[in-house]
C-alpha positions in Angstrom: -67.4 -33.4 21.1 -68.8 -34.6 18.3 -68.6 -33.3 15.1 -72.1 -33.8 12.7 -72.8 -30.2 11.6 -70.6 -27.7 10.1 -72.2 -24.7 11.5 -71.6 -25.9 15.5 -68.1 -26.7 14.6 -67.5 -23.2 12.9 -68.4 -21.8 15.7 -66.3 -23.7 18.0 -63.2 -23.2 15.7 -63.7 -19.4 16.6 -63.9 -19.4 19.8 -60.4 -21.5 20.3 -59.2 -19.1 17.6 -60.0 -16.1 20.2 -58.9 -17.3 22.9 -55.3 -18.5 20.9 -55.3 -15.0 19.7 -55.1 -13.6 23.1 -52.3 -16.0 24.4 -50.2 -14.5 21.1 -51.2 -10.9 21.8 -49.4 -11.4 25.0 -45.9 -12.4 23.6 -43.7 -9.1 23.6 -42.5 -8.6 19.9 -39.3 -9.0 21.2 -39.7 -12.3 22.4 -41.0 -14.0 19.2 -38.0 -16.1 18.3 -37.4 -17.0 22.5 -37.6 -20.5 23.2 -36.7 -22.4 26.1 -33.6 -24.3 24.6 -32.0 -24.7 22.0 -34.0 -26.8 18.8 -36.9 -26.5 20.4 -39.9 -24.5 18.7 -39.8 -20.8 19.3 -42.6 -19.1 20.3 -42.7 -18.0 16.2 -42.5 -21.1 15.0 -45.5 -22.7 17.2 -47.6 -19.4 15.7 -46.2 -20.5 12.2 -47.1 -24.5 13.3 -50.9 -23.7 14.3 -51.8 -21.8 11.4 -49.5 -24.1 8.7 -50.8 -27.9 10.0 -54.7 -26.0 9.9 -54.5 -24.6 6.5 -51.7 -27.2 4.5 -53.2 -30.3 6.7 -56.9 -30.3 7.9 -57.8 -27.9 5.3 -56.5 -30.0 2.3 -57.2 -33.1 3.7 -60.5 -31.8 3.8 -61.1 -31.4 0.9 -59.7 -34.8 -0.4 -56.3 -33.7 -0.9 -52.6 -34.5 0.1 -51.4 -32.7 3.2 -49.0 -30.4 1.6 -47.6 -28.6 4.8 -44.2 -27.2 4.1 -42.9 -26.9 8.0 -42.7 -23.7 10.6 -39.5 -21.9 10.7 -38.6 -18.7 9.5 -38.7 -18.8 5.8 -42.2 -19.1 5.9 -42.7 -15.9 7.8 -40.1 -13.7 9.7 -40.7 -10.7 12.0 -43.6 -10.0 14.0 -46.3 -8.6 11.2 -45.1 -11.2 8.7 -45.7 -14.1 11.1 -49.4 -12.7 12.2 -50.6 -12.0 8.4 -49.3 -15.5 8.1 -51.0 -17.2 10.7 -54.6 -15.0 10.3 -54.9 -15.4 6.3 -54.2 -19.2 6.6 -57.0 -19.3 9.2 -59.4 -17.4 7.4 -58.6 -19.6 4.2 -59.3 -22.7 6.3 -61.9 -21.3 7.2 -63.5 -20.7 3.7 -62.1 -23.9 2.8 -64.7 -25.7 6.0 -67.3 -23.7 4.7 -67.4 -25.3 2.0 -68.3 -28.5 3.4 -71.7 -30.0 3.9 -73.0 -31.7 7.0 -72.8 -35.3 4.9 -69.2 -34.3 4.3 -68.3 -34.5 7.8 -69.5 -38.7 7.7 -67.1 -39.1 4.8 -64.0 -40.9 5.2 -60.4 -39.1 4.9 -56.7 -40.6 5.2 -55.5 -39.0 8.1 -51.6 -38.1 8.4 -51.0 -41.2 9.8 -52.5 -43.1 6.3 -55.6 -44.2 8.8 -58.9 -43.5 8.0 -61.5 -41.7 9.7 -64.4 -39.8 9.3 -64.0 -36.3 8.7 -65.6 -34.7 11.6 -63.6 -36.8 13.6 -60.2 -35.5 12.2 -61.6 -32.0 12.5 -62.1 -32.4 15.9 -58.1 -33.0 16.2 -57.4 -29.7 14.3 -58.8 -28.2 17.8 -57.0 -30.9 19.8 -53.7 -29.6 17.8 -54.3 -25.7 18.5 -55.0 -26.0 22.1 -51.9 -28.3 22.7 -50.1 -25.9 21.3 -51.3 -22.6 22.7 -50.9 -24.7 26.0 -47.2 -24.5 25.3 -47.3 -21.0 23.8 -48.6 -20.4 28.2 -46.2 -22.4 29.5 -43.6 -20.4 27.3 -44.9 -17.0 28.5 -44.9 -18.5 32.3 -41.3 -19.3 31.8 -40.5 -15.7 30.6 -42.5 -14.6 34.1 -45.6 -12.8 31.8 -48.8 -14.1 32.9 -50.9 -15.8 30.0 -54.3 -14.7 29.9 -57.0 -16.8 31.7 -58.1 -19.4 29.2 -62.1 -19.9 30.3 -62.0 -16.2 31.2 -60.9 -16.6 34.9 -57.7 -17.1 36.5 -57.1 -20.3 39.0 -57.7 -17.2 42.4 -60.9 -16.1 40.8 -62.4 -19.9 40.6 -61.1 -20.7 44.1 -62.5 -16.9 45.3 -66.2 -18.0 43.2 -65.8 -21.2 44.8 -65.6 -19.7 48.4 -68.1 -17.7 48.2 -70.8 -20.3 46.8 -70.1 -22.2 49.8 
């Protein structure tokens, strides 16, 4: 995907953000601070990672600045309502922060967090890369508890094959 207008990529952002949302609004409360072994992410902390690397890296990369990200564990946010307000208002400033930005802006070159440079559209196009990676593991983390993630593209893997079946 290529990334020339800011509108399209808005849009695109939002739709990954819904269907993120729904993998998270799957997680019992009560499992927030599970992982899989020990120093490894919790399922918190990948919440806390999303919305901190958009907001404190794309965001202030766009516009020209530093990446000032500050890390994901709990002192950032602890408990279930603490760690959603995080994670939504650090979206919805990223957001206002992208809508700031002109089509032209997107051609501009940034210093990426590895001290490359590339045009802007390009990195943004990693900030959806980065969430879906990570809700990827925030599935795989659910799987592992035996709760089902919600389909990602609206259908489970028996719906397709079913679809499939019956097109034939």
């Amino acid at each position: 995907m290529e990334i020339n207008s800011i509108e399209p990529f808005l849009q695109y952002l939002t739709r990954t953000r819904l269907i993120t949302e729904a993998v998270i609004a799957a997680i019992p409360h009560d499992k927030l601070d599970w992982t899989y072994a020990p120093g490894k992410f919790t399922m918190a902390d990948l919440i806390r990672h999303i919305a901190g690397i958009e907001r404190y890296v794309f965001a202030e990369i766009a516009l020209g600045k530093k990446p000032a990200y500050k890390g994901c564990g709990k002192e950032i946010a602890d408990g279930y309502g603490a760690v959603m307000e995080y994670f939504t208002t650090r979206h919805n400033e990223s957001v206002e922060i992208f809508k700031t930005l002109s089509d032209e802006a997107l051609q501009r070159k940034v210093t990426s967090v590895n001290g490359k440079e590339v045009e802007l559209g390009k990195f943004l196009r990693a900030l959806i890369i980065h969430e879906v990676h990570h809700r990827a593991a925030l599935c795989i983390y659910l799987n592992l508890l035996g709760i089902s993630s919600p389909p990602v593209l609206g259908l489970k893997e028996e719906q397709v094959i079913q679809i499939s079946r019956e097109i034939l």
